[in-house]
DOVOPA-788501 format. One line per field, with one value per residue (C-alpha): residue number from 1; x, y, z; residue in one letter. Coordinates in Angstrom, 3 decimals, padded with zeros to 6 digits. Example, Ala and Ser with C-alpha at 12.3 -4.5 7.8 and 13.67 -1.06 7.14 Angstrom:
% residues 2
num <- (1 2)
px <- (012.300 013.670)
py <- (-004.500 -001.060)
pz <- (007.800 007.140)
residu <- (A S)
//
This chain:
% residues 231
num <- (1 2 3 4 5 6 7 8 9 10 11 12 13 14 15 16 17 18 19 20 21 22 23 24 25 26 27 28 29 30 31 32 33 34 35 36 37 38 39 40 41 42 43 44 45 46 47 48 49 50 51 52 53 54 55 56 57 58 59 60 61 62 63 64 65 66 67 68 69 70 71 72 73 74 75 76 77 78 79 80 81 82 83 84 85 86 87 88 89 90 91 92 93 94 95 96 97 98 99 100 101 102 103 104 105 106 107 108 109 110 111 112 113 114 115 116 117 118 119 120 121 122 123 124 125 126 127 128 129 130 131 132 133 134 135 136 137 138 139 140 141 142 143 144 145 146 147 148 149 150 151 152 153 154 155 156 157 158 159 160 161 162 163 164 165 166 167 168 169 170 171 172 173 174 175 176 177 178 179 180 181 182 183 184 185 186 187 188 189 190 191 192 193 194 195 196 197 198 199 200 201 202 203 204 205 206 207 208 209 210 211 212 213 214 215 216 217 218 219 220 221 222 223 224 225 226 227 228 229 230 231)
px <- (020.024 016.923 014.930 011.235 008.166 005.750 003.350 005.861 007.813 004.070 003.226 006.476 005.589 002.772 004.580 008.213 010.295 012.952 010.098 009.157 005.231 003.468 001.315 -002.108 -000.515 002.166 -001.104 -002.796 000.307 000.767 -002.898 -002.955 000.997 -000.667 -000.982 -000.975 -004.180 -003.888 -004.706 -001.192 000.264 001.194 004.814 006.714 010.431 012.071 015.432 016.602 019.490 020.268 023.238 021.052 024.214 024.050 021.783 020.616 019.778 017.711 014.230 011.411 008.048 004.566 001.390 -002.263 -003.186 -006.323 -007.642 -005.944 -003.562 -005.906 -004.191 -005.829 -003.339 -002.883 -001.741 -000.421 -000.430 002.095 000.417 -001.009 -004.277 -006.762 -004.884 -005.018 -009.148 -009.356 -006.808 -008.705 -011.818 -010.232 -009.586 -006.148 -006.180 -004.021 -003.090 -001.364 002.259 004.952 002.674 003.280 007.164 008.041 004.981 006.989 010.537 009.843 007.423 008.220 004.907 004.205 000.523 000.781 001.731 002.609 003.428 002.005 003.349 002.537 006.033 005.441 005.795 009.227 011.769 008.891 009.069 013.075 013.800 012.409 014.624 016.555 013.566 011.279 014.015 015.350 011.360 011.219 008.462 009.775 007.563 009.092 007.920 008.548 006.221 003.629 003.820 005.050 002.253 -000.108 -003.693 -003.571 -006.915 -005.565 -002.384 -004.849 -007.308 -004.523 -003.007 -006.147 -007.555 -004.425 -000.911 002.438 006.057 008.474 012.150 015.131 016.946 020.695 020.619 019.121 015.764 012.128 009.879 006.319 002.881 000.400 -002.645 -003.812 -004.185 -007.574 -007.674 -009.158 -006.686 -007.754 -007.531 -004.153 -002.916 -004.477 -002.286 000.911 000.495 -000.610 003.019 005.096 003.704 004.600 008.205 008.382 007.794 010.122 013.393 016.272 017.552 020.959 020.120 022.233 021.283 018.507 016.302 014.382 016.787 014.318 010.439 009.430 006.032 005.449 002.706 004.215 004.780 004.848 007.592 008.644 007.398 009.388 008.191 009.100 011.375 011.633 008.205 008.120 009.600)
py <- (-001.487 000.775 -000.504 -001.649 -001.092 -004.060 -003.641 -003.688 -006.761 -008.752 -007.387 -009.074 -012.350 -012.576 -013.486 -014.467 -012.191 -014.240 -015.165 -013.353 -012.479 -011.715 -008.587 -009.555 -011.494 -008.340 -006.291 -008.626 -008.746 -004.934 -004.264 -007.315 -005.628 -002.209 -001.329 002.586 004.509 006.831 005.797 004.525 005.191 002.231 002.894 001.132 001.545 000.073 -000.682 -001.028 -002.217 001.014 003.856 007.165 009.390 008.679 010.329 007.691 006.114 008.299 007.081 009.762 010.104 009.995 007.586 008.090 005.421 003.995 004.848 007.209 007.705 008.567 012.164 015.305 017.376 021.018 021.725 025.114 026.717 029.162 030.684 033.838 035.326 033.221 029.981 031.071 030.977 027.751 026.105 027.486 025.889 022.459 022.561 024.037 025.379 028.348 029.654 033.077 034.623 036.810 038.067 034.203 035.027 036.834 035.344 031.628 033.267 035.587 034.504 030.853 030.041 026.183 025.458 023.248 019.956 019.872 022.401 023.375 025.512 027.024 027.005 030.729 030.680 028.705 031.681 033.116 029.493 029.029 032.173 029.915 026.358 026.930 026.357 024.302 022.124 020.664 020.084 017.929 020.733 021.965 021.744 018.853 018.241 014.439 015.049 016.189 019.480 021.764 022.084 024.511 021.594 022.970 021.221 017.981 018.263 019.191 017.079 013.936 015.098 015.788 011.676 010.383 010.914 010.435 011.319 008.848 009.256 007.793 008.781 008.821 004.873 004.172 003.589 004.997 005.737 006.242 006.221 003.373 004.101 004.212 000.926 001.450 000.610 -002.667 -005.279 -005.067 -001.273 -001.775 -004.325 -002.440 000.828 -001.427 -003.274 000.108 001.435 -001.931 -001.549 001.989 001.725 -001.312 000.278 003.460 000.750 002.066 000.598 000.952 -001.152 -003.856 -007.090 -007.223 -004.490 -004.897 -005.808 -005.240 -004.196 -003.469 -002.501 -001.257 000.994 004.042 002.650 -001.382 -003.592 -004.129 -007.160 -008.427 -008.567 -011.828 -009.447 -012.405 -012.388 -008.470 -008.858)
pz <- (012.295 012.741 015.616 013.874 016.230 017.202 014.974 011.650 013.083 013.412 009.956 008.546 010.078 007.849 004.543 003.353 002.983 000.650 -001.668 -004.940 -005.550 -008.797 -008.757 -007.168 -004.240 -003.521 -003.558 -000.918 000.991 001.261 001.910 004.810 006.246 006.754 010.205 010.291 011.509 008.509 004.651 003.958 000.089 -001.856 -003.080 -006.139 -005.267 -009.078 -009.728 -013.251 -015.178 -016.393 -015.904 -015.978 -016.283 -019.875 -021.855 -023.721 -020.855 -018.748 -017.865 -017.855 -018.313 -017.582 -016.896 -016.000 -013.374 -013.890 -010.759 -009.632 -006.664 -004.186 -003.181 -004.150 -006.172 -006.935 -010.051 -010.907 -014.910 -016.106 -019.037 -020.949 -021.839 -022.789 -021.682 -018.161 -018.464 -020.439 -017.454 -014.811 -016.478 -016.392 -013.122 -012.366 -008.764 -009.936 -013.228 -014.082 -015.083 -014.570 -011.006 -009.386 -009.823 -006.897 -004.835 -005.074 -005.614 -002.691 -000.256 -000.316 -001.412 -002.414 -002.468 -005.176 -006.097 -010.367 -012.283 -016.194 -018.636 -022.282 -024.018 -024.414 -020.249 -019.919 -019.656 -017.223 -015.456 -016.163 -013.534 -010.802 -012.001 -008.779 -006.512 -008.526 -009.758 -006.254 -005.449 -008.976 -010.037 -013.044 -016.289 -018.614 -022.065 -021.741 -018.868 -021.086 -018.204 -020.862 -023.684 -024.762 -024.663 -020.956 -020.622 -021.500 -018.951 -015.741 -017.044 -016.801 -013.493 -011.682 -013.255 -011.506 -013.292 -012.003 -013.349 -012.992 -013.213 -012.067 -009.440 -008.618 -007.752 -011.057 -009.262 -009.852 -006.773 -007.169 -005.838 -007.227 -004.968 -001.194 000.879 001.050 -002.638 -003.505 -004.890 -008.414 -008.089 -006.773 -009.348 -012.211 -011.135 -010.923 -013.923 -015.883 -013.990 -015.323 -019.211 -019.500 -017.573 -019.671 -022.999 -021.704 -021.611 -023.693 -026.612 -025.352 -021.981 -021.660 -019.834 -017.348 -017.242 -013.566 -011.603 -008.237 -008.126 -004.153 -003.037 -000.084 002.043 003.753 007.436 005.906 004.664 001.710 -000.428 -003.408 -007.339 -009.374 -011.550 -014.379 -014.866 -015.848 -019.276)
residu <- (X X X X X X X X X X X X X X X X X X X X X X X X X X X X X X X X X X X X X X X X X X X X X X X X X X X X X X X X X X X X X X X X X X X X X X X X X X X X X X X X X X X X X X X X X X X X X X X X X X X X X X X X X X X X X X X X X X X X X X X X X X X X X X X X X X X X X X X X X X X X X X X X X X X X X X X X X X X X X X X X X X X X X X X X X X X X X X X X X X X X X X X X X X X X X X X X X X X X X X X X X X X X X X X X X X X X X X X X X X X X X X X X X X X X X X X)
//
């Protein structure tokens, strides 16, 4: 058992850890179990009744939070000629083509956080799938990170959108906002997170769909969802 400093163990102590909270009081709880000296990130760790090896199954998409996560991100755009002007214009913190190949393949270099692409740009992009796919940065059209309104895509990343996806335990990890968020910012971004994971459940899912919803700030523990009222 991992040995939890003082200041986690106190946190605990401040709510019950068997008991299952609706949104607004796991918000409260999370803010009040923060103890860090940095602006913790408010994580949703989701597991669902799902088996993601089969296709039909999978769970993957996008949603802008309504405010926002709090993080600045870089995006990066893969695209041609006049799409490289219109996605610098929106924003993008670096757009080009073929000439950012070698610089990432190469030189190792990462100063960004999502990647864009035109489709045009995705056998440009593909030549880099065994770098950018281990970091989760390849473009995905479910995404909405593969499309040529380039101005829409940076204009939704840089307002506050997240990918989610499931991961090899059929769970979904994502940021819903900084601690320093207040609680109706907070419980706007989950509930925002719950309709769209909601509305991405498979036809083909069999019995219960959240099986546990955890939220939790980056240092604090983890405080429990009433799963039964999510659907």
């Amino acid at each position: 058992m991992m040995k939890r400093g003082k200041k986690y163990v106190e946190a605990a102590k401040l709510y019950d850890k068997t008991q299952q909270y609706d949104v607004a009081e796991a918000v409260g709880i999370v803010k009040k179990t923060s103890t860090a000296k940095f602006d913790e990130t408010v994580e949703a760790h989701i597991r669902l009744g799902v088996d993601g090896r089969h296709a039909d199954q999978q769970i993957r998409g996008a949603v802008v939070l309504p405010h926002g996560t709090g993080k600045k991100v870089r995006v990066l755009v893969f695209a041609k000629g006049d799409k490289v002007d219109e996605a610098l214009a929106a924003g993008a913190d670096y757009a080009g083509g073929e000439e950012l190949v070698p610089k990432i393949q190469n030189d190792g270099w990462f100063e960004f956080d999502v990647v864009v692409a035109t489709p045009d740009m995705m056998g440009v992009v593909g030549r880099l799938g065994r770098v950018l796919g281990p970091k989760g940065l390849m473009p995905n059209p479910k995404a909405g990170t593969v499309t040529m309104d380039v101005t829409k895509a940076v204009n939704d990343i840089k307002a506050g959108k997240i990918e989610y996806r499931l991961d090899k335990a059929n769970i979904v990890h994502v940021p819903v906002g900084k601690v320093s968020f207040t609680e109706e910012q907070l419980t706007d971004n989950v509930n925002t997170l719950i309709a769209a994971i909601t509305k991405a459940k498979p036809a083909s899912a069999k019995g219960q769909y959240y099986r546990s919803f955890t939220l939790a700030s980056t240092m604090g523990p983890g405080v429990k969802l009433n799963v039964a009222k999510l659907v």
